[in-house]
KOLZAKOL-897539 format. One record per residue (C-alpha): y, z, x. Coordinates in steps of 0.1 Angstrom, whole numbers. Layout:
<atoms>
ATOM      v      w      u
ATOM      Y      Z      X
...
</atoms>
This chain:
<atoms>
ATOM      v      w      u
ATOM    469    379    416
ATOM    474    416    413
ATOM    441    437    418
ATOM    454    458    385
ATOM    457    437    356
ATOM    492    437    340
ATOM    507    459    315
ATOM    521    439    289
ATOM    558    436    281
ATOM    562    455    247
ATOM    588    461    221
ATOM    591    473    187
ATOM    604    463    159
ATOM    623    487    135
ATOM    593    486    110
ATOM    567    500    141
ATOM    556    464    143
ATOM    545    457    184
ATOM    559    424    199
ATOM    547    410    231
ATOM    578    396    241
ATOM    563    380    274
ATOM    542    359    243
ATOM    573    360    220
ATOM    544    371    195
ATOM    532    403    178
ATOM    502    423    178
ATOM    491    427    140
ATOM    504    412    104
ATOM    541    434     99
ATOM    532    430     62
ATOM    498    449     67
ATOM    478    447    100
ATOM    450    472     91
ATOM    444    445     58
ATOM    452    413     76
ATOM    418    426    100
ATOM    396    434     67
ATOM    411    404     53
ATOM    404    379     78
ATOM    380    391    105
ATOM    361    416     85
ATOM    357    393     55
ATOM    357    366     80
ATOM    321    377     96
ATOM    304    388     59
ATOM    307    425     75
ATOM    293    449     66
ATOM    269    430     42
ATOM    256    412     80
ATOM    246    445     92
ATOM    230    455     62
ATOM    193    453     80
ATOM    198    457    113
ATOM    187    481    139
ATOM    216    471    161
ATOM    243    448    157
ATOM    266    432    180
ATOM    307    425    173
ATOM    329    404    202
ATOM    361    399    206
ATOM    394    378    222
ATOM    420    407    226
ATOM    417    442    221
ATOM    457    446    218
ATOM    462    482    202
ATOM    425    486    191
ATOM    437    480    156
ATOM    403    456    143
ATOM    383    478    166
ATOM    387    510    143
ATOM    391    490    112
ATOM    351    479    124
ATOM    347    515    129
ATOM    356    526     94
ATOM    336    502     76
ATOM    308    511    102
ATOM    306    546     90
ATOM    305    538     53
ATOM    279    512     57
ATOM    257    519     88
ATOM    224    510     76
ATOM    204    543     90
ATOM    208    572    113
ATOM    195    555    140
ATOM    212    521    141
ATOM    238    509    166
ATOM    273    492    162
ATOM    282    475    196
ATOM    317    466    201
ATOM    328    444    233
ATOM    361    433    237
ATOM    385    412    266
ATOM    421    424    274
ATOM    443    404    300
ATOM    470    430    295
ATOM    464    463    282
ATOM    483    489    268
ATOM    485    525    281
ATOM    479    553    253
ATOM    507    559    245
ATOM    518    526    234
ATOM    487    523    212
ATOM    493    555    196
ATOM    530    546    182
ATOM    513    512    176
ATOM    486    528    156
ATOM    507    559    138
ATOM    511    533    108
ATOM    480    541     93
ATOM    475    579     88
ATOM    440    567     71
ATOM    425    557    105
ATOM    441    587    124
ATOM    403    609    130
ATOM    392    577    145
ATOM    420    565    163
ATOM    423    601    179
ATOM    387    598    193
ATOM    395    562    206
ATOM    429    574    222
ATOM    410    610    238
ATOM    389    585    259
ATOM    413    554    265
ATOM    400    532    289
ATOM    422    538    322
ATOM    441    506    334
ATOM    414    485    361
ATOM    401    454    362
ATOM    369    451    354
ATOM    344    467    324
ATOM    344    500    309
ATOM    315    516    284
ATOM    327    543    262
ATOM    304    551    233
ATOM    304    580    204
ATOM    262    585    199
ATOM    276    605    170
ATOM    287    577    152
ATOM    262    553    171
ATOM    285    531    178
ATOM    302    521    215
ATOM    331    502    232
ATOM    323    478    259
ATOM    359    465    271
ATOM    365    439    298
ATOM    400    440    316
ATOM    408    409    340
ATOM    422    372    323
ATOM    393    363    301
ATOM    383    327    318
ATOM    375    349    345
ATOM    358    380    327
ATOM    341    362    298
ATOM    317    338    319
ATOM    309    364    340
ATOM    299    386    314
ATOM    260    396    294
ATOM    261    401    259
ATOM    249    385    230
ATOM    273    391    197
ATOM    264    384    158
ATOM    304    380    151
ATOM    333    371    168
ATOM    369    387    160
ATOM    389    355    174
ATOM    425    376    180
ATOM    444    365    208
ATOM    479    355    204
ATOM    490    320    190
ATOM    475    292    208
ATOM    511    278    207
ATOM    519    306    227
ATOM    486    318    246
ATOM    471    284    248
ATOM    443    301    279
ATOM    426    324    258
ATOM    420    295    235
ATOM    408    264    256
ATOM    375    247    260
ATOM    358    267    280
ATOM    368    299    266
ATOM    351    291    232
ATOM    323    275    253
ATOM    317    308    268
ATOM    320    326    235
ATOM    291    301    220
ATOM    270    307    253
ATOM    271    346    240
ATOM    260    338    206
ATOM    227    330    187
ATOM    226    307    161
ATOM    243    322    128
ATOM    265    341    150
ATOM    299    342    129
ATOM    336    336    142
ATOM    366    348    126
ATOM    406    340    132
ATOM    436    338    118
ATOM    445    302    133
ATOM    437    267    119
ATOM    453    250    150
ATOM    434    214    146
ATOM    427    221    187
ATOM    411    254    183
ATOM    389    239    156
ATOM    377    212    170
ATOM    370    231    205
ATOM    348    254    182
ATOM    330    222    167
ATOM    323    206    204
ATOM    308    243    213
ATOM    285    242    187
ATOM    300    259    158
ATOM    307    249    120
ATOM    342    248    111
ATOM    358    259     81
ATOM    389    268     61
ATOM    392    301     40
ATOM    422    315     23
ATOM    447    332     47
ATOM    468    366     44
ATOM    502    375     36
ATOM    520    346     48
ATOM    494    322     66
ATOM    477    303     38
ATOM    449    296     57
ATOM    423    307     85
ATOM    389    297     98
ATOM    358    309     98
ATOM    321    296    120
ATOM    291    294    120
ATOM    271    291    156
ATOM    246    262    147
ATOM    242    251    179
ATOM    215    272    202
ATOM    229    277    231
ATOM    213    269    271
ATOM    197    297    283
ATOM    193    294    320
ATOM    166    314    337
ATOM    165    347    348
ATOM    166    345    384
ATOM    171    382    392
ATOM    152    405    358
ATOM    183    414    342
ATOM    168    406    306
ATOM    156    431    288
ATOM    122    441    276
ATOM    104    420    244
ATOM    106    454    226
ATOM    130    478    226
ATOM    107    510    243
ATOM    113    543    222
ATOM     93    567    246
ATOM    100    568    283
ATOM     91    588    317
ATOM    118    591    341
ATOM    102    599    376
ATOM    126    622    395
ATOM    145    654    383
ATOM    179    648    407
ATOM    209    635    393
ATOM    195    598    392
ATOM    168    611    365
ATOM    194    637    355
ATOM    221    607    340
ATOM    195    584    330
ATOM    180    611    305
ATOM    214    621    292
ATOM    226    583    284
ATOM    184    575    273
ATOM    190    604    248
ATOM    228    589    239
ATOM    205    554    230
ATOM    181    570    207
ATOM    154    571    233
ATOM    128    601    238
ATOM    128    606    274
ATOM    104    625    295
ATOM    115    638    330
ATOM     83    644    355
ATOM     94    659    391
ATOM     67    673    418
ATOM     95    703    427
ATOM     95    734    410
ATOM    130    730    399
ATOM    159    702    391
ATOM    180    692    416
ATOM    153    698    443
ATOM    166    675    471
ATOM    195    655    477
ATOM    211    663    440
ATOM    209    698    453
ATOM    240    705    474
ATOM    260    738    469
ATOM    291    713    460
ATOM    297    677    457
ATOM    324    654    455
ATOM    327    622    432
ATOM    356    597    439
ATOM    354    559    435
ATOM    350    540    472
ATOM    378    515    476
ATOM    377    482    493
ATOM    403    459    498
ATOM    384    427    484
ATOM    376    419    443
ATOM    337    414    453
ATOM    309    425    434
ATOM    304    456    457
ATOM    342    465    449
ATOM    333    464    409
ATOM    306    484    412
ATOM    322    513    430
ATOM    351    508    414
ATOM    338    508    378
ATOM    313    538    390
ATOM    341    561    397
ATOM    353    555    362
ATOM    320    557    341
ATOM    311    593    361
ATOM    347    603    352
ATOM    338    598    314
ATOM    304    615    315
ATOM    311    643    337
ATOM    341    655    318
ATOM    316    660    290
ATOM    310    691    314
ATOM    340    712    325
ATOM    318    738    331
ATOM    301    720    362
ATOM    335    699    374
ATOM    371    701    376
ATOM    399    668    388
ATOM    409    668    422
ATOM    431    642    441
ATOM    412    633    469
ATOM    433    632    506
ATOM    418    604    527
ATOM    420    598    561
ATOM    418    568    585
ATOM    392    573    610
ATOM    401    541    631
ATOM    435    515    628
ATOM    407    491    612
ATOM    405    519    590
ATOM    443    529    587
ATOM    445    488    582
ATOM    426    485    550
ATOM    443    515    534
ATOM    478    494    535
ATOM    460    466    519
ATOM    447    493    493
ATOM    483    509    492
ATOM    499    471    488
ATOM    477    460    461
ATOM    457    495    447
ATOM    432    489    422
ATOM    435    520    404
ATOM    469    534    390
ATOM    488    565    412
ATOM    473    553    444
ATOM    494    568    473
ATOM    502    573    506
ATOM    512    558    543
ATOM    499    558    579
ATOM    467    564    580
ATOM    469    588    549
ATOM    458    583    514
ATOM    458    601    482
ATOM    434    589    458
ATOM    434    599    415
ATOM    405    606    397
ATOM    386    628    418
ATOM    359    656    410
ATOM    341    681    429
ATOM    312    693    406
ATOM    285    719    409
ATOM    255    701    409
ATOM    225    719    399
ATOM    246    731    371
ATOM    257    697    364
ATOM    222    684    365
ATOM    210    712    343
ATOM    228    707    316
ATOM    224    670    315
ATOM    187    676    314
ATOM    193    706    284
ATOM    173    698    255
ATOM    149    670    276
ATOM    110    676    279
ATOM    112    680    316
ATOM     79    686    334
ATOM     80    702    372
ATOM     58    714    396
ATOM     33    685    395
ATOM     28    651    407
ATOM     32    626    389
ATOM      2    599    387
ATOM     14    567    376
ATOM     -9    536    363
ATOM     13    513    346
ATOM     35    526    316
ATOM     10    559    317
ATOM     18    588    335
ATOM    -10    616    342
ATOM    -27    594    313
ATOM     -1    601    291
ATOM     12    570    276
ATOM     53    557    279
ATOM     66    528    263
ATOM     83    523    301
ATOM     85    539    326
ATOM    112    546    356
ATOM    109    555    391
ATOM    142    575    398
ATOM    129    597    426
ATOM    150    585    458
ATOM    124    574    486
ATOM     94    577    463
ATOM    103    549    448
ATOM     97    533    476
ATOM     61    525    469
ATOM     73    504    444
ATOM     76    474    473
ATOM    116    481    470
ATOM    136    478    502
ATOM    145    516    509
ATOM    151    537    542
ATOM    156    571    542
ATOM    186    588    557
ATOM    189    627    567
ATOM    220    640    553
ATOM    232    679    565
ATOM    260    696    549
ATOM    269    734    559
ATOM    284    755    536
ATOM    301    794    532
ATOM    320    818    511
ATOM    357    814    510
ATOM    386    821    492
ATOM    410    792    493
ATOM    429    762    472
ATOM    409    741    450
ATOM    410    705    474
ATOM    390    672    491
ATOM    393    660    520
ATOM    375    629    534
ATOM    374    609    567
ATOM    339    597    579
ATOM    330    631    568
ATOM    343    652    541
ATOM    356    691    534
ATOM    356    701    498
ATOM    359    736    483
ATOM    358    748    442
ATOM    384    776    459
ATOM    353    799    461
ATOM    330    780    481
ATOM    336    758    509
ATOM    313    732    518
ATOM    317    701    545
ATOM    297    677    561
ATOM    275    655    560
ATOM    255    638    584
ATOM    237    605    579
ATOM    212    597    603
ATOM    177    576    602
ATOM    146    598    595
ATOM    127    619    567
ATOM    132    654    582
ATOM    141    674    555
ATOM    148    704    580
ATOM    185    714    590
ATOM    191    716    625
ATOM    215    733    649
ATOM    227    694    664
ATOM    238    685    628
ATOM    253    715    625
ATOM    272    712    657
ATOM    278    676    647
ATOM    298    688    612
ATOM    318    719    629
ATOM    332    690    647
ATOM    344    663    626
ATOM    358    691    601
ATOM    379    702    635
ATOM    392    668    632
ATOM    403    672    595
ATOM    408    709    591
ATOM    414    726    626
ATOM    424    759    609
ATOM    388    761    583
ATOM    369    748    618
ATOM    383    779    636
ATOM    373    804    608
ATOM    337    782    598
ATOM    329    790    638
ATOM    331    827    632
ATOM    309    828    602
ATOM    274    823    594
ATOM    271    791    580
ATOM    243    780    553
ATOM    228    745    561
ATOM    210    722    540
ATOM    197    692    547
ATOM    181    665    526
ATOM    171    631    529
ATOM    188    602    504
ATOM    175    567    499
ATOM    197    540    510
ATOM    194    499    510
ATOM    203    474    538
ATOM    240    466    516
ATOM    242    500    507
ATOM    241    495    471
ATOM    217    506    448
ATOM    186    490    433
ATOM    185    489    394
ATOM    160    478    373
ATOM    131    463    363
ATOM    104    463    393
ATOM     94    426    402
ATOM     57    413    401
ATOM     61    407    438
ATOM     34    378    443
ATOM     51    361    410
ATOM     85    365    421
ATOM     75    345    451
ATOM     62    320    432
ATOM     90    315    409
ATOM    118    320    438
ATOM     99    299    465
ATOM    122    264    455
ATOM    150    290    469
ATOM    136    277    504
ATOM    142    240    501
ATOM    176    244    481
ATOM    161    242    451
ATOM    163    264    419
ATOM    142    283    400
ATOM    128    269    370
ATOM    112    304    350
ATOM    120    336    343
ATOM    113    359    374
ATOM     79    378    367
ATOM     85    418    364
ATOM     58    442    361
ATOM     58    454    320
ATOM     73    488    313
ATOM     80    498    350
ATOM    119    499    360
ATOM    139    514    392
ATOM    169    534    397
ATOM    171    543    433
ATOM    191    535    464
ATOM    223    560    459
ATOM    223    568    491
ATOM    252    593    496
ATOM    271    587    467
ATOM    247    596    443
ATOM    266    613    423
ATOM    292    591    417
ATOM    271    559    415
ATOM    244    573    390
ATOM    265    575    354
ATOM    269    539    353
ATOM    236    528    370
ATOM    222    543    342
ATOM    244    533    316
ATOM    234    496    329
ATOM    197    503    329
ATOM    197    520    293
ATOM    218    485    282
ATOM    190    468    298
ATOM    166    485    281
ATOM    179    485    244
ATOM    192    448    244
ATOM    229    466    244
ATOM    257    443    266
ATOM    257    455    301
ATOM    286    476    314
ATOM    276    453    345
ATOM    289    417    347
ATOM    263    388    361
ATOM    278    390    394
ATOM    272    429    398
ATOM    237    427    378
ATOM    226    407    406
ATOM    233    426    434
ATOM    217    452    421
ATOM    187    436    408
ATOM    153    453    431
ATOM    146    418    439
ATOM    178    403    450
ATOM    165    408    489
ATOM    138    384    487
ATOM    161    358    468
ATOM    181    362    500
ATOM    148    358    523
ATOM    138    326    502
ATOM    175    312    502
ATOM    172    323    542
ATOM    136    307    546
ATOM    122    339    553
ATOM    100    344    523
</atoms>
């Protein structure tokens, strides 16, 4: 199976209508598709009237296709959301989706929808397998969509939805995204008096939604189908613990303190604020971007591995979610194709896997030699500033935490965000001394990587960076020494002229984990978790929830990708936090989760 999910094959007929002729079947009513949605899912799922008094609401769905139902939902959203404050999730699966374009000329039919469809199409979600968040926090509403075949996606996935938009292609003709399991797993993300919607009264499509749980019945169709069905989740579903604290809080917090001022605490108060949360940032430095968020430049490009693991998501799905914030800021970034270069034949190796099978579109290259899309080099203490513009941020101080209080000041949570300081949390960090040197010079806008990386903004030039084991924040003339030569083994010609110049180092240290992947969220009750886990020794399985400490969460363990890494760890920690579906799937959830090393003790029978 291709690592990028396919692009469908598409047609269109004279009237505009799109036809999936791999399906022989088309994508909306050609009599009216904007009414057939209002008239059968809409109607279908008593929306808006079920929104009527909620806070936040959740709507799922089996086929995003052109995004048709998903602005129709959007329309009706903004002449019926119940306050200024209330949220409109949307998630959505898509085993073959359509580039931009094609959803534009698929969506030109209705000149009523165009503000909204020109919003959806300016942040398209680029082609990759695997989730993407977008959300408008003017319109309080978001767009969680999963790319990948949905037996695969839709297990894997944590949401719960109030309605269900039922919309893939015939079940004569698309009989996978209809089977048992499927609507098993669409019942598992349900609570009772969730609604379904579709178009279909296929007798094996309603009775697989009577065997998951659901009430069956028949409604008056559209246009030319007489009828279609609608359900009613009566059924609760199995809930099976939570192993690894990915549930959310009893309450949804309002008020929280983010511990750390870097770009950690930087993204989690921009996407807090997004939520309709108050944040507060506290940071002992005199000034944002103190340490390792603090570099004169910095480069942000997705790491690529040849395997679909749940390290590969994360990265993979990172590079994407920090391309959507940051270009919120063209001040502080600009694109760049990144030029990556083999540092070993292992190395050399995995790029032809990469090149063979990419994982992102426009992936090129040979022999050692890669040119990767979606790069930025951003300026980061003008980057973080502006994420933190408008945020109480308090520096210069420590920051004396006693459960959700900080300096006695009370927080409905709060989160440690501050690298290695987060650290006395119990969490499984090591510090690494990272060195970059940097100098004025005039010169093309580019990125470069091997083990080590050149990047310049065409003003400034900047290159390193070391890693190495140990807390000293000083620079040092080895490191130094150390960086002149691996850029000699990228860029002879900019070693030659860095050699004759005085060279500004800084140095920093960056928390890092034993995988190298970051921990995310809430901070175990550590006696507790060994409790719960301790069957984990024997082969067993945990029978509760794990225990977490109330109101305390983590975002740390970036290492030296912070800032690509941060965006979507905190747009998976904010989910957490507000009950919104997770831009994370289970698999990836867990390997963040603070506690997963101790699971892998007890499994281990080390605990």
């Amino acid at each position: 199976m291709s690592r990028l999910p396919p692009r469908p094959e598409l047609s269109f007929r004279d009237d505009g209508t799109p036809v999936a002729t791999a399906h022989g079947d088309v994508y909306f009513s050609a009599h009216d598709g904007l009414e057939e949605t209002r008239a059968v899912f809409l109607k279908g799922c008593r929306l808006p009237d079920a929104w009527a008094d909620r806070d936040r609401f959740c709507v799922a769905e089996l086929g995003f296709g052109t995004g048709l139902n998903f602005l129709a939902l959007w329309d009706s959203w903004l002449q019926s959301r119940p306050n200024p404050l209330a949220r409109l999730d949307f998630v959505s699966f898509e085993g073959f989706p359509l580039d931009a374009a094609q959803a534009r000329r698929a969506l030109s039919r209705w000149p009523e929808l165009a503000p909204l469809a020109e919003k959806l199409l300016a942040r398209w979600p680029v082609r990759m397998r695997g989730i993407q968040h977008v959300h408008w926090s003017e319109d309080g509403i978001s767009l969680t969509l999963h790319q990948g075949e949905v037996a695969q996606e839709l297990p894997r996935a944590r949401f719960t939805a109030d309605a269900w938009f039922l919309d893939g292609f015939s079940p004569a003709k698309n009989a996978d995204m209809w089977s048992d399991e499927v609507l098993r797993a669409v019942a598992a993300r349900s609570r009772v008096g969730s609604r379904a919607a579709t178009f279909t009264v296929a007798g094996a499509v309603r009775r697989s939604l009577e065997a998951a749980g659901f009430r069956v019945a028949k409604a008056p169709g559209y246009g030319r189908k007489r009828e279609r069905l609608e359900a009613v989740l009566e059924v609760a579903p199995t809930r099976n613990p939570d192993v690894f604290g990915l549930n959310g809080p009893d309450s949804r917090p309002h008020q929280i303190a983010i511990i750390g001022a870097g770009i950690a605490g930087a993204t989690l108060a921009w996407m807090a604020r997004q939520a309709g949360l108050a944040p507060v940032v506290f940071d002992r430095a005199g000034s944002v971007a103190a340490g390792a968020s603090g570099n004169p430049l910095g480069l942000v490009h997705a790491r690529l591995d040849a395997a679909d693991t749940a390290a590969a998501r994360i990265h993979l799905q990172a590079g994407a979610a920090a391309a959507r914030l940051y270009a919120c800021f063209p001040d502080a970034c600009f694109p760049v194709r990144v030029e990556r270069l083999a540092g070993d034949d292992r190395e050399a190796a995995r790029f032809a896997k990469l090149l063979a099978d990419s994982p992102v579109e426009g992936l090129e290259g040979e022999g050692g030699k890669m040119n990767q899309p979606g790069g930025l080099i951003v300026r980061p203490t003008a980057l973080v500033a502006q994420l933190l513009d408008g945020v109480d941020t308090r520096l210069g101080a420590d920051a004396e935490v006693d459960g959700s209080t900080v300096n006695r000041e009370a927080f409905d949570a709060v989160i440690f965000a501050h690298a290695m300081g987060a650290k006395a949390q119990g969490l499984s960090l090591d510090p690494r001394q990272g060195q970059v040197e940097s100098l004025t010079h005039q010169t093309e806008r580019f990125a470069i990587t091997r083990s080590n990386y050149a990047i310049s903004d065409g003003e400034t030039l900047v290159f390193g960076a070391t890693f190495t084991s140990g807390d000293d924040e000083g620079p040092n003339a080895g490191a130094q020494a150390e960086n002149l030569a691996c850029l000699a083994e990228i860029r002879p010609d900019l070693a030659e002229m860095a050699r004759s110049r005085a060279l500004e180092s800084r140095s920093s240290v960056r928390a890092t984990t034993p995988d190298r992947l970051p921990v995310v969220g809430a901070v175990p009750d550590w006696a507790g978790a060994a409790r719960v886990l301790a069957p984990l020794s024997s082969g067993g399985r945990p029978e509760e929830d794990l225990p977490v400490r109330t109101g305390q969460f983590v975002l740390s363990g970036l290492g030296s990708r912070g800032f690509t890494l941060a965006p979507l760890m905190a747009e998976m920690l904010v989910a957490q936090l507000t009950g919104a579906p997770s831009p994370v799937s289970q698999p990836e959830g867990e390997a963040l989760a603070p506690v997963r090393f101790l699971v892998r003790d007890m499994k281990r029978g080390l605990g």
